[in-house]
C-alpha positions in Angstrom: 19.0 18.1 -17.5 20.8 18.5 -20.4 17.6 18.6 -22.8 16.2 21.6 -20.7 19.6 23.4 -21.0 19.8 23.1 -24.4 16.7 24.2 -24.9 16.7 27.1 -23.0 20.3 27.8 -24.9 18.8 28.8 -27.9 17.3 32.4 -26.0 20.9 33.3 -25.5 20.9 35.5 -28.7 18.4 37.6 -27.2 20.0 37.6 -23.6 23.4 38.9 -25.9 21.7 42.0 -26.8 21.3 43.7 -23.2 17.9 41.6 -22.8 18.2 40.6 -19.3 14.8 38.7 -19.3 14.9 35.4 -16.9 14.5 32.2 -18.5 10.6 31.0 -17.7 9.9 27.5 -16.8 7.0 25.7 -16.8 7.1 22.2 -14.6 4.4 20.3 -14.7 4.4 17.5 -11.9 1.8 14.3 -12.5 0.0 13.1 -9.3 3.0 11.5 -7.4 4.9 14.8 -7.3 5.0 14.2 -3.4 6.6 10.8 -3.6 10.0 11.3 -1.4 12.1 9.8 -5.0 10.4 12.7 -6.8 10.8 15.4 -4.1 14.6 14.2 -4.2 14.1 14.4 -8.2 12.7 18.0 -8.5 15.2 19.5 -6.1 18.2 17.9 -8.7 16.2 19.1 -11.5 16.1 22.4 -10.2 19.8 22.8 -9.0 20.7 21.5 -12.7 18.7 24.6 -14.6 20.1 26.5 -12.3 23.7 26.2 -12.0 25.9 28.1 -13.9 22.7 29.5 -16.1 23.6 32.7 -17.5 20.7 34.2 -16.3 17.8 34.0 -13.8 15.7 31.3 -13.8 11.9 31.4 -13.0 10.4 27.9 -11.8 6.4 28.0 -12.4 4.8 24.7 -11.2 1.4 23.0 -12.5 -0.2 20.1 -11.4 -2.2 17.1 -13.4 -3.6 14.5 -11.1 -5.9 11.9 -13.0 -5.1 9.5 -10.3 -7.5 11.6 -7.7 -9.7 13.1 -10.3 -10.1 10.7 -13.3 -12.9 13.1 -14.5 -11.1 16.1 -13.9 -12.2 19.4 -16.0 -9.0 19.1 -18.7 -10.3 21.4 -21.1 -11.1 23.7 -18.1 -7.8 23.6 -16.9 -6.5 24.4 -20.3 -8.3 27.2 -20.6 -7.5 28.6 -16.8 -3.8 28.3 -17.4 -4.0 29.7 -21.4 -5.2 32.7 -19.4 -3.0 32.8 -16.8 0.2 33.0 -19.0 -1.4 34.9 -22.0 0.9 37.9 -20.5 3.8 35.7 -19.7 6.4 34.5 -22.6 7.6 31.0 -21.7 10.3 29.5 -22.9 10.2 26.1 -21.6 7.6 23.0 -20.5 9.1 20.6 -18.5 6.8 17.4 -18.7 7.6 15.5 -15.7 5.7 11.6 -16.0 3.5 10.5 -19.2 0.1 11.9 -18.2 2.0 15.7 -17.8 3.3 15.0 -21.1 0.3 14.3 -22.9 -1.8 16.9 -21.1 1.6 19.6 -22.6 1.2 18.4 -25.7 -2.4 17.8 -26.7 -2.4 22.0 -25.2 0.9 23.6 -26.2 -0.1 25.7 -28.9 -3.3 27.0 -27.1 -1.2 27.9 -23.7 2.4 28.2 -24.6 2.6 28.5 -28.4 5.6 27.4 -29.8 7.6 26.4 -26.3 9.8 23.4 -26.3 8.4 20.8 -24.0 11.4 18.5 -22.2 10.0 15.4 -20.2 11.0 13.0 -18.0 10.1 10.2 -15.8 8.2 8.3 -19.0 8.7 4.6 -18.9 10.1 2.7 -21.6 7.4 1.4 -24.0 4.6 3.5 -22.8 5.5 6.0 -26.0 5.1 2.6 -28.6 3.5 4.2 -31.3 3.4 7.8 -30.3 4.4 10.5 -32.7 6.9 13.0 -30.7 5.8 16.5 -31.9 8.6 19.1 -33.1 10.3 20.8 -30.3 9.8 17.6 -28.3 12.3 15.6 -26.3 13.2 13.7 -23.4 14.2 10.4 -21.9 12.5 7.8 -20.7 13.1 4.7 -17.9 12.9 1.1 -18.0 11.0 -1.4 -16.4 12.7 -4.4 -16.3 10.2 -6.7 -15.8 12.0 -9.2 -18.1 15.2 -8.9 -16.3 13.8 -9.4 -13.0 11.2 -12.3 -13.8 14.7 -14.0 -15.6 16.7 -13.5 -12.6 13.6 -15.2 -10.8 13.8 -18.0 -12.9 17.5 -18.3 -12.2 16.7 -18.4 -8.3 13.9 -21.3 -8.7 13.7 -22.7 -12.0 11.3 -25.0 -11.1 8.6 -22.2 -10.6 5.6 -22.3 -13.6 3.3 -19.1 -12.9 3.4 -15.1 -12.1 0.7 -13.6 -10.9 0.6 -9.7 -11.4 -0.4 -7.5 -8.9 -2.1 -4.2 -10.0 -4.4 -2.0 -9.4 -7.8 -0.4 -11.8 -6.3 3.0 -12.3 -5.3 4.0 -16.2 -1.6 4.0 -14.6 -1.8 0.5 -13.0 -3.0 -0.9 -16.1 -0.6 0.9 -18.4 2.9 -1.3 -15.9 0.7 -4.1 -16.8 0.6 -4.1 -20.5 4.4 -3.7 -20.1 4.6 -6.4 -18.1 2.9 -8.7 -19.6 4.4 -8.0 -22.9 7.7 -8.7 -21.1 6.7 -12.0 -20.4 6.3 -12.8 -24.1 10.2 -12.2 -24.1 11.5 -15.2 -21.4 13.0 -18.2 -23.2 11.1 -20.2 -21.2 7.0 -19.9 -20.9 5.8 -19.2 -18.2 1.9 -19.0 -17.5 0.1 -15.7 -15.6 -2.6 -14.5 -14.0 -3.4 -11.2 -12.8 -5.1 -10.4 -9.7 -6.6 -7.3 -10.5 -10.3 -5.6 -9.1 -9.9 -6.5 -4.8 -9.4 -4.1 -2.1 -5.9 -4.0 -0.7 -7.1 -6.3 2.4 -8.4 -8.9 -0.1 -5.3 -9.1 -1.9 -2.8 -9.8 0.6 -5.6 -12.9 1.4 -5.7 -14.2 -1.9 -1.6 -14.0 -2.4 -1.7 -16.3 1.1 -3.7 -18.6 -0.9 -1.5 -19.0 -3.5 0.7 -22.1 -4.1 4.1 -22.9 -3.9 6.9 -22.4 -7.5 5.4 -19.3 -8.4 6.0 -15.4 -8.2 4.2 -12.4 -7.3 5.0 -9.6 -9.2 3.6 -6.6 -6.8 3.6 -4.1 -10.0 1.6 -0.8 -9.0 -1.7 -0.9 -7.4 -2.6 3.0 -7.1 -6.7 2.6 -7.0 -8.0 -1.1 -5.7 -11.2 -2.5 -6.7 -13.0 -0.4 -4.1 -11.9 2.5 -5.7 -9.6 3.7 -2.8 -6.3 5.2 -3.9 -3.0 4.9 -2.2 -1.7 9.0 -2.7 1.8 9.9 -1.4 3.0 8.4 1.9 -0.4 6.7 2.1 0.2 3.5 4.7 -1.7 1.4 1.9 0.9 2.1 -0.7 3.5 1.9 2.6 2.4 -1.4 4.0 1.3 -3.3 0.8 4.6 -4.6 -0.1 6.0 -5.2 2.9 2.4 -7.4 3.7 2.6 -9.2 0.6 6.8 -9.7 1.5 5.9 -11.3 5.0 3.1 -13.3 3.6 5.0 -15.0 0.9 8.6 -15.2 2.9 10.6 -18.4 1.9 10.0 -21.2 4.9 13.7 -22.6 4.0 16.8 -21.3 2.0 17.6 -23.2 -0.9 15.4 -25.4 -3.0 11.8 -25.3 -3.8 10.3 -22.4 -1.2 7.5 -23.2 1.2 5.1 -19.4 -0.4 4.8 -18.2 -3.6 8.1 -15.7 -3.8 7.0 -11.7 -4.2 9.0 -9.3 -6.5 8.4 -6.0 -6.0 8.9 -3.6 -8.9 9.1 0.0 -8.2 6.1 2.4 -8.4 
């Protein structure tokens, strides 16, 4: 949380003059804000703005979900919170996953006029070709698809195909352009096919079907091709892994395996 310190450092001049105003946050979580990793995350986010801070620190929290509402009323919302805080002076956005980001951006100047925006929890690659905006910064996190599909390799070399697991939401397919760009990075080819567009049940069939000497990269599957969504502690997004784990478990250790061998990437 270095970033957000920073940025809310540069107030201090103000604070040095007998102004006793609290710092004023804005965090704006993305639809997985209750995952128990991002609970865990916020609350160290949180105890880092707030320790040692020379002055009191106000937390106010926003929510962007296109996962639930792909359709969602954005310029509505824009226009709600623009005048909820036309009385408020903030003096920091914290963007907390890509779609927060871009929602903070593409409406800074119209709800928080010239406020730094911090983010976090963007994976690496999913900025390519995005212009950062001034008073914009963050750090991002890296899906290693390569490294794990090389380490794969390493296990059974003999294996020829992946087939990528994922899901029809905008996030789903955005880990899938990663990860099959990664793929264009082994030193070895290797071919792929995604299974993409079934319900959760249907999956888990068609990965049974699968031969032996290939992987199953379970990637994210957030919306199936039934259009149900696996929200926070849902037992879809729960049990999917573990069902595709105990479908495709290894009949013998050592050698050429008897199912196709999952690798699970995390969500």
């Amino acid at each position: 949380m270095a970033l957000a310190q920073g940025a809310l450092a540069q107030d201090e001049p103000r604070a040095a003059k007998g102004e006793a105003a609290p710092w004023r946050v804005v965090l704006i979580r993305n639809f997985d804000a209750m995952y128990p990793v991002n609970v865990i995350r916020e609350q160290a986010l949180r105890q880092a703005l707030m320790d040692r801070a020379p002055r009191p620190v106000e937390i106010y929290t926003e929510e962007v979900d296109p996962l639930r509402f792909p359709a969602g009323p954005e310029p509505e919302h824009a226009a709600l919170l623009k005048q909820k805080y036309k009385t408020l002076a903030i003096d920091l956005v914290i963007a907390s996953g890509l779609e927060p980001l871009e929602f903070a951006t593409r409406y800074r100047e119209e709800i928080w006029p010239g406020t730094a925006i911090v983010f976090n929890g963007v994976i690496e690659g999913m900025l390519d070709g995005w212009k950062r905006p001034p008073k914009t910064a963050g750090v991002s996190m890296n899906l290693d698809v390569e490294g794990t599909l090389k380490l794969a390799l390493a296990l059974i070399p003999e294996a020829s195909k992946v087939y990528f697991i994922t899901g029809t939401a905008p996030f789903d397919q955005r880990y899938l352009f990663l990860a099959q760009k990664a793929l264009q990075r082994l030193p070895r080819h290797l071919d792929s096919e995604t299974i993409v567009g079934l319900t959760y049940d249907e999956t888990a069939k068609r990965v049974a079907t699968l031969k032996p000497e290939t992987f199953v990269m379970y990637l994210t599957m957030l919306r199936d091709g039934a259009g149900n969504f696996a929200g926070p502690g849902a037992p879809i997004v729960q049990n999917m892994p573990v069902a595709l784990s105990l479908i495709d478990a290894p009949q013998k250790v050592g050698g050429s395996c008897g199912r196709p061998v999952t690798l699970i990437m995390p969500p």
